[in-house]
C-alpha positions in Angstrom: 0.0 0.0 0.0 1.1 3.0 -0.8 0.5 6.4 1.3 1.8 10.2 1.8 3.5 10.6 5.5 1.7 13.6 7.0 3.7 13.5 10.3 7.4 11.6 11.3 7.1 8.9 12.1 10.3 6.9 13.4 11.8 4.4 11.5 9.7 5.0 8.4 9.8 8.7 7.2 9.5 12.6 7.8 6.4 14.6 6.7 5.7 14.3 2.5 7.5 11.2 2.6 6.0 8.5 0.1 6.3 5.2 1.1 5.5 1.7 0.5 3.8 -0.2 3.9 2.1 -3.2 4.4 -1.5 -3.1 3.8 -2.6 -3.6 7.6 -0.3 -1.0 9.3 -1.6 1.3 6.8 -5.1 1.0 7.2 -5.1 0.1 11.0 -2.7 2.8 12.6 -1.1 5.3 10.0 -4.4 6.3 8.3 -6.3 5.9 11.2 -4.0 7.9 14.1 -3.5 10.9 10.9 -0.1 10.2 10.8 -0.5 9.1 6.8 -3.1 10.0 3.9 -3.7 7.6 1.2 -1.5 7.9 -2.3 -2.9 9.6 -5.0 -1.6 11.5 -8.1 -3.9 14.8 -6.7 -2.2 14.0 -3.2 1.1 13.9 -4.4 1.3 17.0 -5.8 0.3 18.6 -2.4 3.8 16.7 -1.1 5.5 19.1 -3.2 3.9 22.1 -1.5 4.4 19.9 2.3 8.2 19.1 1.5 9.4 23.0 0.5 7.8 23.8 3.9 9.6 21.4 5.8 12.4 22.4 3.8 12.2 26.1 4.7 11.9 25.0 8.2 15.2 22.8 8.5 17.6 25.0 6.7 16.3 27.7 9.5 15.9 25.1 12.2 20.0 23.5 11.7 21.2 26.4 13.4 18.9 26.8 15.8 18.9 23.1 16.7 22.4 23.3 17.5 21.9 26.2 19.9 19.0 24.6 21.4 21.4 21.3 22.0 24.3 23.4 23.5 21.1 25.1 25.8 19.7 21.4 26.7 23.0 20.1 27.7 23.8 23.1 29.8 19.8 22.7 31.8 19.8 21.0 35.8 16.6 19.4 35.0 14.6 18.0 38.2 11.7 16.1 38.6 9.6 15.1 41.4 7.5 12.3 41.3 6.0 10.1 44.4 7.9 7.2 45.4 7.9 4.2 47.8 10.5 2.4 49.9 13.8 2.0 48.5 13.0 5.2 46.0 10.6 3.0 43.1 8.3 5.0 41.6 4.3 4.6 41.9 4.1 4.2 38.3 7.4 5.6 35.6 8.1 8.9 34.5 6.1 9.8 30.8 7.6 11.6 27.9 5.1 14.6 28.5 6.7 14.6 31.9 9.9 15.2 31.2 9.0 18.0 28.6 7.0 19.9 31.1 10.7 19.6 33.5 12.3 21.2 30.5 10.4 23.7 30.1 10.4 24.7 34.1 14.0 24.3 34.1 14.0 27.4 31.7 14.5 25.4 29.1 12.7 25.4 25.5 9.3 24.0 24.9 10.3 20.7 23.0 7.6 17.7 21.0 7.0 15.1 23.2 7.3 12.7 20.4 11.0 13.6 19.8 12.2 12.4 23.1 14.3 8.9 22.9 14.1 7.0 26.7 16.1 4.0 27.0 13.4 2.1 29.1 11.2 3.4 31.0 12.1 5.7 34.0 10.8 3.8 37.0 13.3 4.9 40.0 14.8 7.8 41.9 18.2 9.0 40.4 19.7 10.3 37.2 18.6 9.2 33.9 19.5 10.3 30.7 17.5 11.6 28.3 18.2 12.1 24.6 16.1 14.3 22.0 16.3 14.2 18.3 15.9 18.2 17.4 16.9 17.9 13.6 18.0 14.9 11.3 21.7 15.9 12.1 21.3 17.1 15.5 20.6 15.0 19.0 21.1 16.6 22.2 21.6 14.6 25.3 20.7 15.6 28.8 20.2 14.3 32.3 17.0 13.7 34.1 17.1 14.0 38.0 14.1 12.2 39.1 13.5 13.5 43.3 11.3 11.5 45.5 8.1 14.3 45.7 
C-alpha cells in the first residue's frame, strides 16, 4: 500500500514522505491515528507544496537546533514524582513529563514525540534523556528524578 506521511514517524519517514507499507499497518494505525493520507496523483502534488515547507523550516531550524542542543546540555533538569520504599516509583516517568521539567527548568518548549528513553524511567536518580531536534542534531541531557 502505498501512502503520503503527514507526520514523522520513526523508522519510516519525515512529513511528504512517500512510502510503501504493508497493507494492515496502513489502514489500521497510519491512516487511522493521521499520521499518513492515502496515495494519489492529486495528493502527491500537495507533497510538493508539504516538503518546501519542511524544507524552509530545516535549513532555519540546523542552526537553531544546534543552539538549542548546546542550551539542553547546559539545563539541571529535576523532577519530582511520588515514590515508595527503596526510592521506586508509583508508576514511571512519561515523555510529557519530562517536557513539562524542560520547560520549568528554563529550558525550551520541546515535542514530546521527539524524546528517545532507553526504558522506562521507574526509580529515583539520574537518567538520561536524549532528544532528536533535527536529522543531524541529537542533544543529550540528564534527568534528576526526586522522591516528591
Amino acid at each position: 500500500m502505498k501512502i503520503i506521511l503527514t507526520q514523522e514517524v520513526s523508522g519510516l519517514g519525515a512529513p511528504g514522505d512517500i512510502v510503501e507499507v504493508k497493507n494492515g499497518y496502513g489502514r489500521n494505525y497510519l491512516l487511522p491515528q493521521g499520521f499518513a493520507i492515502a496515495w494519489t496523483k492529486g495528493a502527491e502534488k500537495q507533497v510538493t507544496l508539504i516538503k518546501r515547507a519542511r524544507s524552509a523550516r530545516e535549513i532555519r531550524d540546523l542552526g537553531h537546533a544546534n543552539e538549542v542542543k548546546g542550551q539542553l546540555e547546559a539545563l539541571k533538569v529535576n523532577l519530582k514524582a511520588r515514590a515508595g520504599e527503596g526510592g521506586r516509583l508509583f508508576g514511571s516517568v512519561t515523555p510529557a513529563e519530562i517536557v513539562d521539567a524542560v520547560k520549568a527548568a528554563g529550558g525550551p518548549s520541546l515535542d514530546r514525540r521527539r524524546l528517545e528513553v532507553s526504558g522506562h524511567i521507574k526509580s529515583i536518580g539520574s537518567h538520561p534523556v536524549r532528544i532528536k531536534l533535527h536529522p543531524e542534531v541529537t542533544a543529550t541531557f540528564n534527568l534528576n528524578v526526586m522522591q516528591g
